[in-house]
C-alpha positions as CSV (number, residue, x, y, z in Angstrom):
1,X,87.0,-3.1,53.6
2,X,88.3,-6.5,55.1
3,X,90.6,-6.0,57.8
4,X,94.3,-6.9,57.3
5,X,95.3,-10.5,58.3
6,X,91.0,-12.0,58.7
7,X,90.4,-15.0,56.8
8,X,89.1,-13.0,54.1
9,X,92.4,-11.1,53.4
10,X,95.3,-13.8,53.9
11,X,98.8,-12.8,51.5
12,X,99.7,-14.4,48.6
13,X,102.8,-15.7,48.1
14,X,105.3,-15.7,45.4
15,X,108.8,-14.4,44.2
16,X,109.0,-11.4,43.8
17,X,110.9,-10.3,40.0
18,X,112.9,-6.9,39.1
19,X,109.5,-5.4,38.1
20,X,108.9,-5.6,41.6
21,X,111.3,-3.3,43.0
22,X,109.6,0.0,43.5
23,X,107.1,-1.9,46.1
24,X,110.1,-3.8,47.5
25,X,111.7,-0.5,48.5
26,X,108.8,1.2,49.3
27,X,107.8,-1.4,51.9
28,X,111.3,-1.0,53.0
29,X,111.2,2.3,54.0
30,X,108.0,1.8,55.6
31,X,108.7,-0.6,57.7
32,X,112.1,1.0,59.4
33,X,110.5,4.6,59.3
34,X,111.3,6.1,62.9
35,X,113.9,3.5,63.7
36,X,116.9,4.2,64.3
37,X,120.6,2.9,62.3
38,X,121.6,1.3,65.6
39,X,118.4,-1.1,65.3
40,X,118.5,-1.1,61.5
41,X,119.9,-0.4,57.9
42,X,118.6,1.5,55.5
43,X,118.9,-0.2,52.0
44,X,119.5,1.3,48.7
45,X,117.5,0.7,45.8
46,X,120.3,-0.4,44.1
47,X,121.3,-3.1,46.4
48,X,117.3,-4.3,46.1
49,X,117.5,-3.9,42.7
50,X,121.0,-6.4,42.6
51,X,119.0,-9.1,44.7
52,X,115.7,-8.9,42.5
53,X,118.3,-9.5,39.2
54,X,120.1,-12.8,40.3
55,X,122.3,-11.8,43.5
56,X,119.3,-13.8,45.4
57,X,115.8,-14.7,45.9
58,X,113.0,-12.6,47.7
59,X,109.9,-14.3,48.9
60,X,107.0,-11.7,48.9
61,X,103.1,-12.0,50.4
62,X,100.5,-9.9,48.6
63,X,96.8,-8.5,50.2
64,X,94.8,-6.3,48.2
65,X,97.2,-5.9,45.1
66,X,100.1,-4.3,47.6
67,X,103.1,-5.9,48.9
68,X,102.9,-6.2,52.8
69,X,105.7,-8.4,53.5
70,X,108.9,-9.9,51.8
71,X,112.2,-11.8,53.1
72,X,115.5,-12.2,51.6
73,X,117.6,-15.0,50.7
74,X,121.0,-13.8,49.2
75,X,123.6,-16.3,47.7
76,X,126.5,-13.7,46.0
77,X,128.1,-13.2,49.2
78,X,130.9,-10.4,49.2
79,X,134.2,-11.1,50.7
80,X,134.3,-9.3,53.2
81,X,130.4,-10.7,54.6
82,X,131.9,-14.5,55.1
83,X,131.6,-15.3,58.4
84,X,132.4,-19.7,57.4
85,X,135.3,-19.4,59.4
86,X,134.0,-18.0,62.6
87,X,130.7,-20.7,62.5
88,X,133.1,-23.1,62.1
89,X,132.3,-24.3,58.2
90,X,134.1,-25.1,55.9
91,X,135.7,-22.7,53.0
92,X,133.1,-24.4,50.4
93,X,130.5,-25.2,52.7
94,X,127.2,-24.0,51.0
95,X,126.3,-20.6,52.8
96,X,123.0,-18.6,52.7
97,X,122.2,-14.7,53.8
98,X,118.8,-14.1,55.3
99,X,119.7,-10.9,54.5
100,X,116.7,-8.6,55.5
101,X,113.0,-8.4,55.5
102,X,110.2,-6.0,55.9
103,X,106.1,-5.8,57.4
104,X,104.2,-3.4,57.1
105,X,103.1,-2.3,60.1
106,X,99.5,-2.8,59.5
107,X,100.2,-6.8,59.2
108,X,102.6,-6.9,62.3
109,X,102.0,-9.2,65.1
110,X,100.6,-11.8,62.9
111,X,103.3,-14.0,63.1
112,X,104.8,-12.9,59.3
113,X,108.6,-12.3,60.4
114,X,108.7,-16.1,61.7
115,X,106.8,-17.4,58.9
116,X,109.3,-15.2,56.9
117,X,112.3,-17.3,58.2
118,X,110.3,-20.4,57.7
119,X,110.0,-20.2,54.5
120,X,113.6,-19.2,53.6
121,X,114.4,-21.7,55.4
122,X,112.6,-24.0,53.1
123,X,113.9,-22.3,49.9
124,X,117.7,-23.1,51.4
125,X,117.1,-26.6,51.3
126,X,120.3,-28.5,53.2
127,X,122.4,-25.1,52.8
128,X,123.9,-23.6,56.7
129,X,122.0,-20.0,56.6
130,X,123.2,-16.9,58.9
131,X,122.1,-13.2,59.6
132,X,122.5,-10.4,61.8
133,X,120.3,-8.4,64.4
134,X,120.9,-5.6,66.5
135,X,120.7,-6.8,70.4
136,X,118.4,-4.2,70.8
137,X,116.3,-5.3,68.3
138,X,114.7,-8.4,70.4
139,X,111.6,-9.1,68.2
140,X,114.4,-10.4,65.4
141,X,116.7,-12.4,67.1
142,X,113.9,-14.0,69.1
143,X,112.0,-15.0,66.0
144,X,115.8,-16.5,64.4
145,X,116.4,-18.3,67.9
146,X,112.5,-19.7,67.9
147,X,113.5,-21.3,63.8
148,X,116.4,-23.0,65.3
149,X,119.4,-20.4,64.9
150,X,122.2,-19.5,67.4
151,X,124.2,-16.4,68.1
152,X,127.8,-17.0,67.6
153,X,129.1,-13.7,67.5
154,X,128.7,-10.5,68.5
155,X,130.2,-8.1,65.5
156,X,130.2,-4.6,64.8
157,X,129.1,-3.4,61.8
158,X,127.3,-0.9,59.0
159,X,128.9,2.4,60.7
160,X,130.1,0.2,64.0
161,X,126.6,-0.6,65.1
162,X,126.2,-3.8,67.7
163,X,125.0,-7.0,65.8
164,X,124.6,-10.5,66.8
165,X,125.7,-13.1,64.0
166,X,123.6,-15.8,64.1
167,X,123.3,-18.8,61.7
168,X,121.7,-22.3,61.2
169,X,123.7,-25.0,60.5
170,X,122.0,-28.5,59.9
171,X,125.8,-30.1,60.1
172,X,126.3,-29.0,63.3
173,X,125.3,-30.7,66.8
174,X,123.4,-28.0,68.7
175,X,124.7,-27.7,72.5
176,X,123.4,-30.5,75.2
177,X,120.7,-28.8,77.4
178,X,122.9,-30.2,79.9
179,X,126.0,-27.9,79.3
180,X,126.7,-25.1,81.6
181,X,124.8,-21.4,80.8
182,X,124.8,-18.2,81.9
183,X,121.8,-15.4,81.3
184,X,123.7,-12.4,80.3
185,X,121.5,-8.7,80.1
186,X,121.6,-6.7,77.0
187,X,123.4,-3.8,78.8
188,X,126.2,-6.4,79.2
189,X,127.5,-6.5,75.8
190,X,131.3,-6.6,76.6
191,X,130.7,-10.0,78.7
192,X,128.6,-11.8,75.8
193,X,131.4,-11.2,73.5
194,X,133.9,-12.3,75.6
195,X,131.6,-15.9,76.2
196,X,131.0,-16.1,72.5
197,X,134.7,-15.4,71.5
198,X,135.3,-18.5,73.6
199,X,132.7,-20.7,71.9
200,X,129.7,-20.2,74.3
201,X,126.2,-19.9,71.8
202,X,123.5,-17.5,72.2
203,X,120.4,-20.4,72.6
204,X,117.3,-19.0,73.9
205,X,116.2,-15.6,75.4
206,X,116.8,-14.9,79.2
207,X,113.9,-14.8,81.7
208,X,114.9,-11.0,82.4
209,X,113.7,-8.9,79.3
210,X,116.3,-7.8,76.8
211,X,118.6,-10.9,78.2
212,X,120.0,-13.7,76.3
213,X,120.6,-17.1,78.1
214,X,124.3,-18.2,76.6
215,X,125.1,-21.8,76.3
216,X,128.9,-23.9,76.2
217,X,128.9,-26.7,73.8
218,X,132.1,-27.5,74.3
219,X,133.1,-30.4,76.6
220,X,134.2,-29.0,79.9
221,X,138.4,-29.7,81.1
């Protein structure tokens, strides 16, 4: 049997289509199982079933006949999961959702969650994108932060769980590295909202694990 990930085994890529929504899920529920909601949410099949029909478009690499990874990009945004005001867009601005993807941990540490964002990137074309990740959950947020995203938020949400918003806007000017920053540790949640409710960005993570180094792009007084 050839070893997941060798030369001999690399995924296949393609779209994946409403017939593939039992091995959607299934991955899904594989790849969260032990975590808990404060890192992640659990998706219904219906709301897989809704992207796989037209509410988006779901990139998904094959090995051996199964599906070991797939990635999200949802365009039917509801109103309430808008967030063009607070990135500073505007009202018709074109808006994407990397809303969600899944490894199965056989494939991880492979480099498939970046290559995952890369290539919804690609699919976006000149469209801003955004997503969310739970602080805790470092190994997402790094990867968005490594494809050019930003935090610009810190939101609570699904049940009142910590999440950083963070998007990629090609319209906007990403902060001088010569602005002011500040590392800020993942236990101190209260003072990175407070810096991004004043317009600071989430750029990079800190030297100290956990940490994110925060950033002011706007001109000092």
């Amino acid at each position: 049997m050839n070893t997941p990930g060798t030369a001999h085994d690399t995924p296949a890529w393609r779209e994946l289509a409403p017939a593939d929504l039992a091995a959607m899920h299934a991955l899904h529920l594989l790849s969260i199982q032990g975590l808990p909601a404060q890192l992640v949410k659990q998706e219904s099949t219906e709301f897989f079933a809704s992207l796989l029909a037209g509410r988006g478009r779901v990139t998904g690499g094959w090995a051996q006949g199964k599906l070991i990874a797939y990635g999200v990009l949802q365009n039917d945004l509801l109103a309430h999961d808008n967030p063009r005001a607070a990135l500073g867009l505007a009202p018709d601005a074109p808006l994407l959702k990397l809303a969600g993807a899944a490894v199965d941990p056989a494939w991880r540490q492979r480099g498939l969650q970046r290559l995952l964002i890369e290539r919804r990137m690609a699919m976006a074309g000149t469209a801003s994108l955004f997503s969310t990740a739970a602080p805790g959950n470092a190994g997402s947020w790094h990867n968005l932060l490594a494809c050019g995203f930003a935090v610009h938020a810190l939101e609570y949400r699904y049940g009142g769980h910590a999440r950083y918003l963070l998007a990629y806007a090609p319209s906007q000017a990403q902060p001088p590295a010569t602005a002011p920053t500040q590392e800020l540790a993942l236990s101190d949640l209260e003072r990175q909202h407070a810096l991004l409710e004043q317009g600071w960005w989430g750029v990079a993570p800190g030297q100290a694990p956990g940490s994110l180094l925060l950033r002011n792009p706007l001109p000092g007084p």
